[in-house]
Structures are given as C-alpha cells and as structure tokens.
gemmi code that builds the backbone of each chain (N, CA, C; Angstrom):
import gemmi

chains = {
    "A": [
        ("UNK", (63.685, 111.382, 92.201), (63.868, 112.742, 92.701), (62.508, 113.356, 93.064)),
        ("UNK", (62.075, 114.102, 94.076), (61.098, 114.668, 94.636), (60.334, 115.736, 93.641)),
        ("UNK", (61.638, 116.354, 93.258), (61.386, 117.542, 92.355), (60.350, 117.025, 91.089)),
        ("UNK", (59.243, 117.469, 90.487), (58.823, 117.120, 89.546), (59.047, 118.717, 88.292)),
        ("UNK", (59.560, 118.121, 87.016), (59.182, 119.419, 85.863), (57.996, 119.013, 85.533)),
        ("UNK", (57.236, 119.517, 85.254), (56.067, 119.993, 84.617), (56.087, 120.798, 83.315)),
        ("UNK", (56.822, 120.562, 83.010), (57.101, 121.285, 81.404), (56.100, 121.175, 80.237)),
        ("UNK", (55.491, 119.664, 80.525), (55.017, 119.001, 79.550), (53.687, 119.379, 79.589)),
        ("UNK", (53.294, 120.008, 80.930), (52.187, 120.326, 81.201), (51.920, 121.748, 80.864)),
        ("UNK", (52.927, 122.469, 80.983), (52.955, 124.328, 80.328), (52.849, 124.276, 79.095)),
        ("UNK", (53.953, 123.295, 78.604), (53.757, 123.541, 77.299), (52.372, 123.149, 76.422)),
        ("UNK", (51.421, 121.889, 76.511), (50.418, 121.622, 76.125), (49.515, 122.942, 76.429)),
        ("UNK", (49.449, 123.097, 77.668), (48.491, 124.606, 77.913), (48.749, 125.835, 77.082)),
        ("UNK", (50.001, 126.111, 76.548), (50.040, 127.087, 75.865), (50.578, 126.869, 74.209)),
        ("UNK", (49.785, 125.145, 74.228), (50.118, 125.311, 72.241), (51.448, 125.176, 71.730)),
        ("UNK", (52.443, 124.892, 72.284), (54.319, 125.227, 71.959), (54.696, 123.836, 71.890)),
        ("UNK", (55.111, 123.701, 70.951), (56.120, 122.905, 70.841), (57.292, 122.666, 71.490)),
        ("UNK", (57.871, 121.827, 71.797), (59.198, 121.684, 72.783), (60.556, 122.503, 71.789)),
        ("UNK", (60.503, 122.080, 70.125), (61.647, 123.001, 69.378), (61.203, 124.181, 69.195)),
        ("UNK", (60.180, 124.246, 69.833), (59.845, 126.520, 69.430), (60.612, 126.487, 70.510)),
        ("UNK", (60.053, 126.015, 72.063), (60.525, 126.681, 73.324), (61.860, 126.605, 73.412)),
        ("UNK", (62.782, 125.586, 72.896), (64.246, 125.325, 72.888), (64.756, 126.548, 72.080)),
        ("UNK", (64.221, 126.994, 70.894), (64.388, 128.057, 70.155), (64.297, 129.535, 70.696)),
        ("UNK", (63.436, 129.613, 71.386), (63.585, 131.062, 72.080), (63.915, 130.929, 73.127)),
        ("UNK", (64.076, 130.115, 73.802), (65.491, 130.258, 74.973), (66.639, 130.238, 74.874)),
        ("UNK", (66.921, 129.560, 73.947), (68.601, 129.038, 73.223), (69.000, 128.107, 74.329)),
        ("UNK", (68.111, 126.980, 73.896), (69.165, 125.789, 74.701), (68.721, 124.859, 73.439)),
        ("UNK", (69.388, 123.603, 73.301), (69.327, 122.777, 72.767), (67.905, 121.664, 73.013)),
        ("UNK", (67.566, 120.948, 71.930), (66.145, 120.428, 72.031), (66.419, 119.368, 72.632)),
        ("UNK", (67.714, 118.659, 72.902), (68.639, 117.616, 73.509), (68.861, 118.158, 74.777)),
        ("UNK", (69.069, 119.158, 75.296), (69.243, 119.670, 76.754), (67.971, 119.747, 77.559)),
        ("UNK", (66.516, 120.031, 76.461), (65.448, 120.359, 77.126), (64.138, 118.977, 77.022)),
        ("UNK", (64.706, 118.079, 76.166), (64.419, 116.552, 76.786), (65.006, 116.380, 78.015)),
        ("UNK", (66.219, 116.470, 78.374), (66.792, 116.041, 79.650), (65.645, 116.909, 80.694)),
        ("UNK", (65.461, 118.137, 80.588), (64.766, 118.965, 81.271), (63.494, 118.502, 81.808)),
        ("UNK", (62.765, 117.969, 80.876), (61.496, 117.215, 80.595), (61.146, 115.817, 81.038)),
        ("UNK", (62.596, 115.416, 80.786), (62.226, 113.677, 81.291), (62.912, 113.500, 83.343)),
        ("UNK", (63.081, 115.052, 83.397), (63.357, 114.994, 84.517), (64.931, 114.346, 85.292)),
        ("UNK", (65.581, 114.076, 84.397), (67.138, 113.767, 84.274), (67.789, 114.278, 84.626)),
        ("UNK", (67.590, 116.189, 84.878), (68.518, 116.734, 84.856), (68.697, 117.481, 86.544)),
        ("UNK", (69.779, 117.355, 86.861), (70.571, 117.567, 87.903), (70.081, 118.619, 88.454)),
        ("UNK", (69.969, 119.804, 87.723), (69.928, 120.808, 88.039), (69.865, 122.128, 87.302)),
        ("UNK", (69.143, 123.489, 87.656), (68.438, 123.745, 86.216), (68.926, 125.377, 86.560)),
        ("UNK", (69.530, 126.130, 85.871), (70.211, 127.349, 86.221), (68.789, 128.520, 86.323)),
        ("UNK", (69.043, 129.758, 86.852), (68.141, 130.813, 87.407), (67.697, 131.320, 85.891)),
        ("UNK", (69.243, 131.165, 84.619), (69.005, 131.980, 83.877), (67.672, 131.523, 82.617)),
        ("UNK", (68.211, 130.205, 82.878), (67.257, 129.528, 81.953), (65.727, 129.025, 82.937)),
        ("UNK", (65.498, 129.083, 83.532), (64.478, 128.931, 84.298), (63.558, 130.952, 83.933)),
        ("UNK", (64.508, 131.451, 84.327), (63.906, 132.984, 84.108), (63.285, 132.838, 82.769)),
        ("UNK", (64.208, 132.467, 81.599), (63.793, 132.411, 79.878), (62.695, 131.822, 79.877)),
        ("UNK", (62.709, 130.366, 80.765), (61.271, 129.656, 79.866), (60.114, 130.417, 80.925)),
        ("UNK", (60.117, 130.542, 81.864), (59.011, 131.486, 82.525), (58.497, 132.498, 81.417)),
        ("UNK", (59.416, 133.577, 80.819), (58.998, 134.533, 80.216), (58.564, 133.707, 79.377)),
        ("UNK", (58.917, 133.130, 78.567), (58.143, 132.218, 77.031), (57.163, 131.671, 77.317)),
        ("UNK", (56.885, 131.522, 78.210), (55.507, 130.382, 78.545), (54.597, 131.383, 79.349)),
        ("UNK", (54.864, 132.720, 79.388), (53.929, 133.524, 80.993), (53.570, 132.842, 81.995)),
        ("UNK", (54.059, 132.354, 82.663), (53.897, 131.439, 83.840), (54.997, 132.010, 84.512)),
        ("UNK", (54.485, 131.190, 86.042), (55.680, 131.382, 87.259), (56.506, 129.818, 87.379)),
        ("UNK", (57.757, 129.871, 87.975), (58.253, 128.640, 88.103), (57.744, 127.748, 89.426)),
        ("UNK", (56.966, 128.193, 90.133), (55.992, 127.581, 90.931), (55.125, 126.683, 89.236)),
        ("UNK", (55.373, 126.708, 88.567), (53.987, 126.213, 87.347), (54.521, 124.842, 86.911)),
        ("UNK", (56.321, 125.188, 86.915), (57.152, 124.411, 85.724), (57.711, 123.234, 86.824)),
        ("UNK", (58.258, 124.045, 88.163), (58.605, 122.843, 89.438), (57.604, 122.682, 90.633)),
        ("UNK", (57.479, 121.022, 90.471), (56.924, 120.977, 91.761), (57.361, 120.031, 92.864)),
        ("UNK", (57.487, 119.606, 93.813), (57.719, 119.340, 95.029), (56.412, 118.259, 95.477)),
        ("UNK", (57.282, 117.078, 95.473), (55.988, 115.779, 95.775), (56.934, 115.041, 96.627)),
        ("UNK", (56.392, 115.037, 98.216), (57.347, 113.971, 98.997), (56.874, 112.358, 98.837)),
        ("UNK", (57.871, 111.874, 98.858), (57.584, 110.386, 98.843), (58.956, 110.304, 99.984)),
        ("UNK", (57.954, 109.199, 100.902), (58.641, 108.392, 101.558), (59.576, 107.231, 101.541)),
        ("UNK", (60.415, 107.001, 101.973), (61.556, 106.422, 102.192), (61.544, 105.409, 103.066)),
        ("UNK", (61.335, 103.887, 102.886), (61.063, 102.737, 104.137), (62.399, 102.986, 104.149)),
    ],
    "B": [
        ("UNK", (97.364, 117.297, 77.142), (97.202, 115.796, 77.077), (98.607, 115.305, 76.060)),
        ("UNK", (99.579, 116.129, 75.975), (100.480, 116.064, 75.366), (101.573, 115.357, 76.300)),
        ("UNK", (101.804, 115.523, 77.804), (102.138, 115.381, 78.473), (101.666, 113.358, 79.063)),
        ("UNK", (100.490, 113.576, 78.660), (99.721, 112.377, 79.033), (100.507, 111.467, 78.261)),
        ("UNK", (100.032, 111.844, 76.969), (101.010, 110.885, 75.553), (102.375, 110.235, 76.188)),
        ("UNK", (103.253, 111.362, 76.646), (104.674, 110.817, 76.860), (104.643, 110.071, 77.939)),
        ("UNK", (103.946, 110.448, 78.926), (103.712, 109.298, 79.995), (103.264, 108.020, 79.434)),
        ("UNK", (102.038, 108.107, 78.735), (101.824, 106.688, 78.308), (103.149, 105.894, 77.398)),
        ("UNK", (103.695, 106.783, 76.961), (105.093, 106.262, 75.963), (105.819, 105.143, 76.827)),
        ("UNK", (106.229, 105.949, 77.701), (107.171, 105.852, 78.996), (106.397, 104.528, 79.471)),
        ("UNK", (105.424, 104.501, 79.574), (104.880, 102.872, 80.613), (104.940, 101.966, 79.306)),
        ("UNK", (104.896, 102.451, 78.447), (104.730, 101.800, 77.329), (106.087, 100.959, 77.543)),
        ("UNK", (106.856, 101.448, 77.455), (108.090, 101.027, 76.906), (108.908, 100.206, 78.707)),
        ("UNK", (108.157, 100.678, 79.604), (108.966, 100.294, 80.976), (108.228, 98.926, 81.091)),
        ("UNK", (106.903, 98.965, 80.470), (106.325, 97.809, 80.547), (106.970, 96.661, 79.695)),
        ("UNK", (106.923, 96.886, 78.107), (107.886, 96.445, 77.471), (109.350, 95.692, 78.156)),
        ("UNK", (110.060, 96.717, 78.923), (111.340, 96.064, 79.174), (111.327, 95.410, 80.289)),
        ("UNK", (110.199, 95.704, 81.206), (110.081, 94.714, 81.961), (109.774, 93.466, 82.450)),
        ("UNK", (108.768, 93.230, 80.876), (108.306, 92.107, 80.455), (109.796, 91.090, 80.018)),
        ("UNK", (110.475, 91.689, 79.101), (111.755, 91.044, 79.021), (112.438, 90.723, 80.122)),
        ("UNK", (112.493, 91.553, 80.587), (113.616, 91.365, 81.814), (113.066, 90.209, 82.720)),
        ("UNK", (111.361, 90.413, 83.027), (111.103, 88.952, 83.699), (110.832, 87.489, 82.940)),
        ("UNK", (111.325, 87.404, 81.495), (110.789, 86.700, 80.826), (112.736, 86.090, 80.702)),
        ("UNK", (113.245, 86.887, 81.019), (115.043, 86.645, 81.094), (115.528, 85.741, 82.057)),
        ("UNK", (114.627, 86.136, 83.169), (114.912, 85.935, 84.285), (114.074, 84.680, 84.331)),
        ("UNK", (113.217, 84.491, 84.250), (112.739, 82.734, 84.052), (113.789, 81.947, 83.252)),
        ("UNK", (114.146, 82.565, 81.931), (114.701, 81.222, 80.862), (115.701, 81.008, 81.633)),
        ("UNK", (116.495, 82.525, 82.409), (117.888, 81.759, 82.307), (117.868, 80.960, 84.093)),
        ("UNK", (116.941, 80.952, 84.627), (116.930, 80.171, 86.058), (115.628, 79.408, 85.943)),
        ("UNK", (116.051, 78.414, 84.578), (114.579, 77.765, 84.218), (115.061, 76.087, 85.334)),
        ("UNK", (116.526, 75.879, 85.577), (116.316, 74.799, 86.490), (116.815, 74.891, 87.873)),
        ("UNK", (116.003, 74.083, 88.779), (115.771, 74.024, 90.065), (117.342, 73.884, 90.786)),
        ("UNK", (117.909, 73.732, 89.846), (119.670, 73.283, 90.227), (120.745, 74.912, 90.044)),
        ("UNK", (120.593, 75.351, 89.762), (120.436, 76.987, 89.007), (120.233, 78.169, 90.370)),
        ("UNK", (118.625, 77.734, 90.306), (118.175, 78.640, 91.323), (119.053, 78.022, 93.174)),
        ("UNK", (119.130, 76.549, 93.001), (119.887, 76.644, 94.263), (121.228, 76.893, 94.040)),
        ("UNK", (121.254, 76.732, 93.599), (123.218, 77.267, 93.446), (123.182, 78.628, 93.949)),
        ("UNK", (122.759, 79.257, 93.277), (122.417, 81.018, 93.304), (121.984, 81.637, 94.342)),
        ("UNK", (120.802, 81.472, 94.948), (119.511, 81.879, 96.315), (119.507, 81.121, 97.471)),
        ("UNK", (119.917, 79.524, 97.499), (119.831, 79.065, 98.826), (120.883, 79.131, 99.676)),
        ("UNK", (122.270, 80.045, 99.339), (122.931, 80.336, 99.979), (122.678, 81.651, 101.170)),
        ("UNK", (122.399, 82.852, 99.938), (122.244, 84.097, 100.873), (121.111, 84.190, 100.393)),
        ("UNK", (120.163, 83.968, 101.339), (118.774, 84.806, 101.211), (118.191, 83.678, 101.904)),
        ("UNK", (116.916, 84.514, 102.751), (116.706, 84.125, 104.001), (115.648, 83.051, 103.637)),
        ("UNK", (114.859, 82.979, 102.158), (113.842, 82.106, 101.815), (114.203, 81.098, 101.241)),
        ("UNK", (115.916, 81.228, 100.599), (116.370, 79.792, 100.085), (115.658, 79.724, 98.838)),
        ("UNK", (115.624, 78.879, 98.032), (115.250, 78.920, 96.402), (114.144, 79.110, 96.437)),
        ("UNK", (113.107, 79.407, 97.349), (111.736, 79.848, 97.278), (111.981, 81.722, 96.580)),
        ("UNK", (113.118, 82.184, 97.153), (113.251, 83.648, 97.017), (113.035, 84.315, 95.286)),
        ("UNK", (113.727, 83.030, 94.437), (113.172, 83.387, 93.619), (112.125, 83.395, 92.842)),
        ("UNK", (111.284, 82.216, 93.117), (109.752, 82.360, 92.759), (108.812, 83.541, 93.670)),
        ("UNK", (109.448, 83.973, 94.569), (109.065, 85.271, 95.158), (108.856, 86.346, 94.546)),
        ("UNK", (110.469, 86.383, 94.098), (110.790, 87.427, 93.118), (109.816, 87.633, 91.578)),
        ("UNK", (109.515, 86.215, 91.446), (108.769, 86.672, 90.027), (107.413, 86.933, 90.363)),
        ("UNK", (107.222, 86.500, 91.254), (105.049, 86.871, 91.537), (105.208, 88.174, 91.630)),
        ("UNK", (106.561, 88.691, 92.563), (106.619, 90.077, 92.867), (106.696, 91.187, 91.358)),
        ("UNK", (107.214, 90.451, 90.850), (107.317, 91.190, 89.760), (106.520, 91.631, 88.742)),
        ("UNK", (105.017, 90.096, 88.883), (104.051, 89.787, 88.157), (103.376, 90.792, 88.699)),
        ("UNK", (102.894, 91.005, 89.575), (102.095, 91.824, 90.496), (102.505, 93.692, 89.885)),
        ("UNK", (103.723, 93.689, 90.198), (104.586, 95.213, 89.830), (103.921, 95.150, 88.267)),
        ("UNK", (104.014, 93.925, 87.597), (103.453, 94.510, 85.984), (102.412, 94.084, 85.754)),
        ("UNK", (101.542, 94.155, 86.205), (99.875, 94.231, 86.269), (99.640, 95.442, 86.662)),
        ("UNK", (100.272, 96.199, 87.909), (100.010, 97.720, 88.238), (100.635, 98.177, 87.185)),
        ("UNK", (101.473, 98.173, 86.297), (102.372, 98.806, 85.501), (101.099, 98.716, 84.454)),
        ("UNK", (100.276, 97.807, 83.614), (98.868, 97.663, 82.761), (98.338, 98.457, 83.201)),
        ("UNK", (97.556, 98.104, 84.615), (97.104, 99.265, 84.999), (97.016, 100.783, 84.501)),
        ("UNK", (98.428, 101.291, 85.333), (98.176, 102.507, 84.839), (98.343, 102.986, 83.520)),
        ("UNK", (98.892, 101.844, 82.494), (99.174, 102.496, 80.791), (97.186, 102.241, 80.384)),
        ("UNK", (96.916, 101.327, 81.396), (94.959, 101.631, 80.892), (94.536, 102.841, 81.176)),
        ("UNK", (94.811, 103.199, 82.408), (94.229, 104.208, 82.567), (94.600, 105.696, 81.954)),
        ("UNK", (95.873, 105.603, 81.636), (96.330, 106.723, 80.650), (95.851, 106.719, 79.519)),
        ("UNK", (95.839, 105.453, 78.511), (94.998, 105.363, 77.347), (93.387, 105.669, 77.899)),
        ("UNK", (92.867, 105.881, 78.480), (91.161, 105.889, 78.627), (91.176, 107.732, 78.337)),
        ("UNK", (92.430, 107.955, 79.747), (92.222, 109.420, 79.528), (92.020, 110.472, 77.950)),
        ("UNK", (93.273, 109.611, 77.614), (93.513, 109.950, 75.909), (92.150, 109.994, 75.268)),
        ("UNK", (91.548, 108.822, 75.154), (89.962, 108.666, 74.466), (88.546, 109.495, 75.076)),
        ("UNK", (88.609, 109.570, 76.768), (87.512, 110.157, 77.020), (87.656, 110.847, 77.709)),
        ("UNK", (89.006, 111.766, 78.085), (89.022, 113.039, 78.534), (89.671, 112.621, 80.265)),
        ("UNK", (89.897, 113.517, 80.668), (90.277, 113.368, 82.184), (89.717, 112.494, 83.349)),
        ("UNK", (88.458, 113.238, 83.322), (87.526, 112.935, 84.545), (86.545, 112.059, 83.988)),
        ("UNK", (86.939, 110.562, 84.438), (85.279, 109.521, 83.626), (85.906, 108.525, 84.953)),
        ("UNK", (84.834, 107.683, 85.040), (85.321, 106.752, 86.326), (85.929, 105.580, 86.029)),
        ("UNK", (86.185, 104.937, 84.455), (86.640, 104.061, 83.896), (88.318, 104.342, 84.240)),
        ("UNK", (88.494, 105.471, 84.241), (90.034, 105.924, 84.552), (89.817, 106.132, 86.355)),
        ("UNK", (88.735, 106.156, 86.480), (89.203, 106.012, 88.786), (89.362, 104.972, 88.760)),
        ("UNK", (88.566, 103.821, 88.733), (88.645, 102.656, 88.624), (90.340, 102.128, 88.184)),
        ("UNK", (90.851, 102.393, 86.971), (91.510, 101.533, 86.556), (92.920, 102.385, 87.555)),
        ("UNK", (93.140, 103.466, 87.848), (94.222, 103.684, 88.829), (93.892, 103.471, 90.120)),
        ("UNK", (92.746, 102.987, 90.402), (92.624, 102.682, 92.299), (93.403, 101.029, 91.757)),
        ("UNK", (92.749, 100.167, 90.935), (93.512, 99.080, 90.919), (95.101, 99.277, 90.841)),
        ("UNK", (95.513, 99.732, 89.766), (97.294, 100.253, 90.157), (97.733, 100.416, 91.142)),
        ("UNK", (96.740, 101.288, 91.903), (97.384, 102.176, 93.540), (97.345, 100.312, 93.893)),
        ("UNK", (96.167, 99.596, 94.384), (95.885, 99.044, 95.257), (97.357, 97.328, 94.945)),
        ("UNK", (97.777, 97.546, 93.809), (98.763, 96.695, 93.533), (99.480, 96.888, 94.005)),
        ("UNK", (100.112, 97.621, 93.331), (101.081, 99.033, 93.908), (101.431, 98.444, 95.496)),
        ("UNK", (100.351, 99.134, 95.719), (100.277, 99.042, 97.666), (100.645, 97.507, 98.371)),
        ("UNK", (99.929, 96.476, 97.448), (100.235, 95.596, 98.297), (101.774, 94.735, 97.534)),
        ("UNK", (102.463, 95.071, 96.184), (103.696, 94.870, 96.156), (104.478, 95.119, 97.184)),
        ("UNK", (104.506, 96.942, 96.902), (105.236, 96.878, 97.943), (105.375, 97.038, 99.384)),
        ("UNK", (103.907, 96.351, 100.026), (104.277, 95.862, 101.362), (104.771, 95.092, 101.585)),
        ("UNK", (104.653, 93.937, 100.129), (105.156, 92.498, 100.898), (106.607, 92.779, 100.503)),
        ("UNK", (107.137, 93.753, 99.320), (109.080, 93.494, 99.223), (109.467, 93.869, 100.413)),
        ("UNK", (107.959, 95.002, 101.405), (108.915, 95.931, 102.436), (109.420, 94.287, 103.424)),
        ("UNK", (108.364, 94.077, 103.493), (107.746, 92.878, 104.856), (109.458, 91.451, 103.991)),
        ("UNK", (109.634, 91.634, 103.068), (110.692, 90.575, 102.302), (111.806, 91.249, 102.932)),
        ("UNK", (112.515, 92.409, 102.639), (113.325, 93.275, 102.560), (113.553, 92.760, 104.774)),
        ("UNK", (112.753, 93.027, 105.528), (112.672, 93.261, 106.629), (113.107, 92.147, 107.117)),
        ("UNK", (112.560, 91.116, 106.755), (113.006, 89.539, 107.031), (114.210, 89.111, 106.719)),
        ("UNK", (115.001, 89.817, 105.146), (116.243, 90.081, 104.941), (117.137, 89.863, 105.519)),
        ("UNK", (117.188, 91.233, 106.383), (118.040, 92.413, 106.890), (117.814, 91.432, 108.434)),
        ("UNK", (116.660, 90.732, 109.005), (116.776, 90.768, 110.095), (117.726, 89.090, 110.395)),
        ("UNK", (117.426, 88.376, 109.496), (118.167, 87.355, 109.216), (119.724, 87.583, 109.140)),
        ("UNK", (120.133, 88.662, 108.616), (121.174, 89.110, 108.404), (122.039, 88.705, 107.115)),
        ("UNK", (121.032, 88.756, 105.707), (121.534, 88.512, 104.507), (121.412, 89.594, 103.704)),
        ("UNK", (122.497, 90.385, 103.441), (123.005, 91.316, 102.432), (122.370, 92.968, 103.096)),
        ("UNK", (122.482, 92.729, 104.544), (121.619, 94.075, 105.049), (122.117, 95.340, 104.321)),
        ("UNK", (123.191, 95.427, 104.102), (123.440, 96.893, 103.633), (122.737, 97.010, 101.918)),
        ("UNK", (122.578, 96.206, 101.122), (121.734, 96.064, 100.278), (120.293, 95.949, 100.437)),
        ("UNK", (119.852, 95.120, 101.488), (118.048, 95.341, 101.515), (117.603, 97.008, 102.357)),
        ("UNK", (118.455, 97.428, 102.707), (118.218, 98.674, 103.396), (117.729, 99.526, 102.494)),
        ("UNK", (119.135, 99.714, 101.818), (118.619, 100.716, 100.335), (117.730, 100.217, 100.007)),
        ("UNK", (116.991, 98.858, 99.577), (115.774, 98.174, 98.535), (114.940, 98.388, 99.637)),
        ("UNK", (115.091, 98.428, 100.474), (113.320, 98.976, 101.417), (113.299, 100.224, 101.204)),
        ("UNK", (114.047, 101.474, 101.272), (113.736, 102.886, 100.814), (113.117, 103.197, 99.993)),
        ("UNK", (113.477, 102.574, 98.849), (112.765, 101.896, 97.400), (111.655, 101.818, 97.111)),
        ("UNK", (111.206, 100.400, 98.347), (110.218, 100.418, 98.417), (108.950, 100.961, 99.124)),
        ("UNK", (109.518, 101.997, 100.061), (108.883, 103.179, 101.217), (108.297, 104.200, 99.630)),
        ("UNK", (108.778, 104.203, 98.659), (108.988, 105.119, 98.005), (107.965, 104.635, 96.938)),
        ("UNK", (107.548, 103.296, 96.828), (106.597, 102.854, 95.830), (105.408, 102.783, 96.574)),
        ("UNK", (105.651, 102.658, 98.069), (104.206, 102.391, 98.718), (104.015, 104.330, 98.696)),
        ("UNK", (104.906, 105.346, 98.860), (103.935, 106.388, 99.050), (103.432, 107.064, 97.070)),
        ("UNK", (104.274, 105.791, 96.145), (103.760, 106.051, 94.740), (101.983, 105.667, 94.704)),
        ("UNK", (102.101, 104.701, 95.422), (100.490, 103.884, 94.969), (99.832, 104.244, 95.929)),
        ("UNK", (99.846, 105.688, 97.332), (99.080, 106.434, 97.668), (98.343, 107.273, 97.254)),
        ("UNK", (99.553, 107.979, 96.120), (99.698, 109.374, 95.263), (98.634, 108.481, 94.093)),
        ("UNK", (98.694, 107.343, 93.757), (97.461, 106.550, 92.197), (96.402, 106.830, 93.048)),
        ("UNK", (96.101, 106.484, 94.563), (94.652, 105.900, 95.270), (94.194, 107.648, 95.632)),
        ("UNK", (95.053, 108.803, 95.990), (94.472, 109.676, 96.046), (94.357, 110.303, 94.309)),
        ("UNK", (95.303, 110.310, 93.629), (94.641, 110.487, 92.192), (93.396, 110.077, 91.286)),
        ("UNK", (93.191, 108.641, 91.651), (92.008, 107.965, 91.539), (90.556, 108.302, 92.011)),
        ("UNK", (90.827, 109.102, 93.597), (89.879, 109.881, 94.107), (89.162, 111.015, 93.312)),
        ("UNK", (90.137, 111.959, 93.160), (90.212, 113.050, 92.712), (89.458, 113.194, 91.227)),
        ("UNK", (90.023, 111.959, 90.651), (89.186, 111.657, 88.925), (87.972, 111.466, 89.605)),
        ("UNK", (87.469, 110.838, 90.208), (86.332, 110.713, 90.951), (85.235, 111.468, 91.219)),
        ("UNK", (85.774, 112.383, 91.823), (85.153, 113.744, 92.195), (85.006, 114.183, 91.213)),
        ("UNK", (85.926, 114.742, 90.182), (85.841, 115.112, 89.199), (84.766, 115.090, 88.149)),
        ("UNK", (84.672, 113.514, 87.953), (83.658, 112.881, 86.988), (82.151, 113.257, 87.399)),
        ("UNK", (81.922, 113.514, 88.825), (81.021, 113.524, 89.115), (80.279, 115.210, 89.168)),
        ("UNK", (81.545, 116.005, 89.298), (81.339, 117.560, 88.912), (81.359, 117.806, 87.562)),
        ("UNK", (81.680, 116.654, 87.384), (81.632, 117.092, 85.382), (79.988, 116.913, 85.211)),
        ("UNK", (79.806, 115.629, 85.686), (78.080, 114.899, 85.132), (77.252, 115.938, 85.737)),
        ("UNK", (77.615, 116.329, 86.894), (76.119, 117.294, 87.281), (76.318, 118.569, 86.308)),
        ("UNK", (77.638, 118.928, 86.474), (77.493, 120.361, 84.968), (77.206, 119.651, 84.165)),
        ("UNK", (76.980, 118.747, 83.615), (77.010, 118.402, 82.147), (75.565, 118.377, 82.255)),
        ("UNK", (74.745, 117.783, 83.019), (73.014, 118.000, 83.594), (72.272, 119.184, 83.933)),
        ("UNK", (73.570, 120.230, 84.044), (72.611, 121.622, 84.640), (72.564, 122.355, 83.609)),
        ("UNK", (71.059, 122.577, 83.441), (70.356, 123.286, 82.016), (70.612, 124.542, 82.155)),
    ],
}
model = gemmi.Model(1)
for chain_id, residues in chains.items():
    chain = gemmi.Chain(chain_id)
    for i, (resn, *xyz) in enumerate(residues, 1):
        res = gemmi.Residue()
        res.name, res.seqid = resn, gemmi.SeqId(i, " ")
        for name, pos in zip(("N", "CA", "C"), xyz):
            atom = gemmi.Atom()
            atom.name, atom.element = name, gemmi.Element(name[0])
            atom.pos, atom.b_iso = gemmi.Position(*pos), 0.0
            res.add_atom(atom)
        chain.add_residue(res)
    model.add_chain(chain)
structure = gemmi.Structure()
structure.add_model(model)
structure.setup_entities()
C-alpha cells in the first residue's frame, strides 16, 4: 500500500508508549498494532482526530504518501 | 441462525434419504438382466439409462454436501466468510450442470417419443433446479461481497 503510518515515528518523538496512546484514545492495543504494522484498511476521521490531539501533531505527521511504481 | 439450524436439519435428513434411496436403487437393479428387462424397452438410452440415472443422482448428492457444508460453516463462523462462498458456488455449479444434463436427458426423451407426457413435467422440474443453482451462484456472490465488507470494517480503526 502507498499509504505509509508513521506512528512509530510520533510516538518515539514524543516518549509514549503504544498502551498509553491506545489508552487515551480508546481503541484497543490489538487494533493499534494493526494501525502500526500498516494492515489496516482504513482509519476513521474520529480516531485519527484522537491520536493527533494525543501526540500534538498534524496527520500530515502520522500518514504519508510514497509512490512506488508498478512494472 | 435459528432458521439456518432447520435448514441444515432438512439437508440433513434429504441427504440421508437420499443416500438410501440411491443405495436401494443399486441393490435392487444390481443385475444387468434386471436393468434390461426394465429400461431397454422405454427409454431412449436402453440399460445405459440407468447408470445415467445414478451418476445423476451422485452428482444431485454431492451438491446436496455441498450445501449442508456450507450451512454448517455458517453456524461456526457467522454469515459472511468465503469458506461458505466457496462451498455454495460449488453446489450452484453442480446444481447447474445436473440439471442441464436431466434437461438435455429429459429432451432426448420426449423427442424420441418415450413417456413424453412424463418427461415434460420432469423437465419443469428441472427448469426449476437450474434456476435453484442460480439463486446458490448468486447467493455465493453476495457472501462474497459480504466477507469482504466485513474484513475492511473489521480493519477500519
């Protein structure tokens, strides 16, 4: 998938653990591996809004966009 | 899924009696002297008609497995999984080609001119099983789709 999370990279920058951040968003630490290992399908506005606020960052920080070509 | 249950009952048990019934139908036309007495008079294939009859039948209860698999899967893992598309596209696709060939039997019948007012009705029959194992191949779809709107919700955080 093109899409890259960067999660792993917010979170080291700001000291957090992956079960704090699962904790003050209220998702599961099992939903936000999927998040992380990049698995996941697709990632709702509401929970994207949550971890922005928890982390002070923009979601320009958390997604990024890397084309790779296709022979 | 209560509904599911009694359906599976129901194949349960049609499977069951149909297993007898073709397991009847071998012992008691177990010799070649039997079956001609009986089939090489009226019927247009002659004692071949009844080894016809049993592949046909073999075929009808393999789709009949079929779909009691795919009802038991539902039971265990819910509606929409592709182990259950899979196992009713095979049903449909039995299904489908049974009864083209009783239609394509039935047709050869009637055109021969053995027992037409009887293969008439048994092709309706079978008009009626080929639009059954449409109704499995578009059901089969549908689980399909399904499974696959399930997995992406089941992925969206």
């Amino acid at each position: 998938m093109p899409i890259i999370v960067n999660l792993d990279v917010m979170l080291a920058k700001r000291k957090m653990k992956s079960k704090d951040l699962a904790e003050i968003i209220g998702i599961t630490t099992a939903n936000l591996s999927i998040l992380k290992s990049g698995k996941a399908k697709a990632i709702r506005f509401s929970t994207l809004e949550a971890i922005c606020k928890a982390l002070d960052c923009q979601p320009s920080d958390i997604l990024e966009y890397a084309c790779t070509e296709q022979s | 899924m209560k509904k599911i249950k009694i359906l599976l009952g129901f194949t349960l048990c049609f499977g069951v009696f149909y297993l007898f019934h073709l397991s009847s139908q071998v012992i008691y036309f177990k010799s070649w002297k039997k079956i001609n007495e009986i089939y090489s008079i009226d019927s247009f294939f002659g004692k071949l008609n009844w080894l016809i009859e049993v592949c046909l039948s073999l075929i009808l209860l393999t789709s009949v497995i079929f779909i009691f698999l795919a009802l038991s899967k539902i039971l265990k893992k819910g509606y929409f999984n592709i182990t259950t598309s899979k196992s009713f596209k095979r049903a449909g696709f039995t299904l489908c080609f049974v009864s083209a060939l009783d239609l394509v039997k039935s047709v050869l019948e009637i055109s021969a001119g053995f027992h037409a007012e009887y293969y008439i009705g048994y092709s309706m029959f079978n008009v009626l099983l080929f639009l059954l194992s449409l109704g499995l191949l578009s059901i089969s779809q549908i689980i399909r789709n399904g499974s696959l709107l399930k997995q992406e919700n089941d992925l969206t955080i």
